[in-house]
C-alpha positions as CSV (number, residue, x, y, z in Angstrom):
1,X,-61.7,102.5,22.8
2,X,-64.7,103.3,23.8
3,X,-66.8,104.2,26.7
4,X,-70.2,103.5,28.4
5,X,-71.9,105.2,31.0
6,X,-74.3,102.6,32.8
7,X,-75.1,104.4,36.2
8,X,-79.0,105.0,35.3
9,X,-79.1,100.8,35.9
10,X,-78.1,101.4,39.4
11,X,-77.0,98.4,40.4
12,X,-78.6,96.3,37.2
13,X,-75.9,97.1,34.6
14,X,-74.3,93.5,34.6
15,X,-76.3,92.2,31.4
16,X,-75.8,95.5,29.9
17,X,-72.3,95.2,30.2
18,X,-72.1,91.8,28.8
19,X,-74.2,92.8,25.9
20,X,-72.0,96.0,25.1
21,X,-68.9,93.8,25.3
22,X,-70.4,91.2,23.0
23,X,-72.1,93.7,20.1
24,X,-70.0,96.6,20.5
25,X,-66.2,95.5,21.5
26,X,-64.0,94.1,19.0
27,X,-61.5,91.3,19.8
28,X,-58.3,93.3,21.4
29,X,-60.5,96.6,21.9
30,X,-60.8,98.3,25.5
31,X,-64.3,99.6,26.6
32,X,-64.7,101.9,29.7
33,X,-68.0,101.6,32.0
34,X,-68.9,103.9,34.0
35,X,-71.5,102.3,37.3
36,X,-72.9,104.1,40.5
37,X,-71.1,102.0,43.1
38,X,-72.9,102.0,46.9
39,X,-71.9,99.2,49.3
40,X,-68.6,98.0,47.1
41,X,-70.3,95.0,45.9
42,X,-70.8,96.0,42.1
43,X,-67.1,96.6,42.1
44,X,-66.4,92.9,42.7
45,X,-69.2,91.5,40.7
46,X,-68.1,93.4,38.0
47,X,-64.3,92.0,38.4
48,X,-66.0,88.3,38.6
49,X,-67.6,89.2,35.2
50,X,-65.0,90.1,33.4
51,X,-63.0,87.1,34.2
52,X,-66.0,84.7,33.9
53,X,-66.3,86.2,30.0
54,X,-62.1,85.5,29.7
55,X,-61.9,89.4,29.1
56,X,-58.9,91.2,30.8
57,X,-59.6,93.9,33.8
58,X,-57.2,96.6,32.7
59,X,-57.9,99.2,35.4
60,X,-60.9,99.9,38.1
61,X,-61.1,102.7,40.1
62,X,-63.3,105.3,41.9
63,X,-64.3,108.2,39.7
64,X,-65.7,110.8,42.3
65,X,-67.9,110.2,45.6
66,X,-70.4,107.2,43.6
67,X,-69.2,106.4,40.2
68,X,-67.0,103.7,39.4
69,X,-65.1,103.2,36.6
70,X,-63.6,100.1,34.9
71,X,-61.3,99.4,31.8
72,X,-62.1,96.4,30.3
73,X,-60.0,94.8,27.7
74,X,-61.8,91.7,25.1
């Protein structure tokens, strides 16, 4: 398992979470990202990316007052 913290990309951390997932995450290996959520809509794009990529959303919830965190299995 490991984890990322992508909330200095505000709201541009999609392609970096695609890129960590591809280089970084082994087949059957869970990554945690950590993103700066503001109006909600990260939280479902991020959802829609991980099922685009055929990855498995394990967990998502809200870390403190604007971080978000998600589990995402490959």
């Amino acid at each position: 398992m490991k984890r990322f913290d992508l909330r200095h990309l505000k709201n541009e951390f999609y392609g970096r979470l695609v890129e960590l997932m591809n280089k970084e995450i082994a087949k059957g290996e869970v990554a945690i990202f950590l993103f700066e959520v503001g109006d909600f809509s990260p939280v479902q794009k991020s959802a829609d990316l991980v099922k685009e990529n055929g990855w498995t959303l394990m967990n998502s919830l809200k870390f403190n007052e604007v971080d978000w965190t998600i589990m995402v299995k490959k």
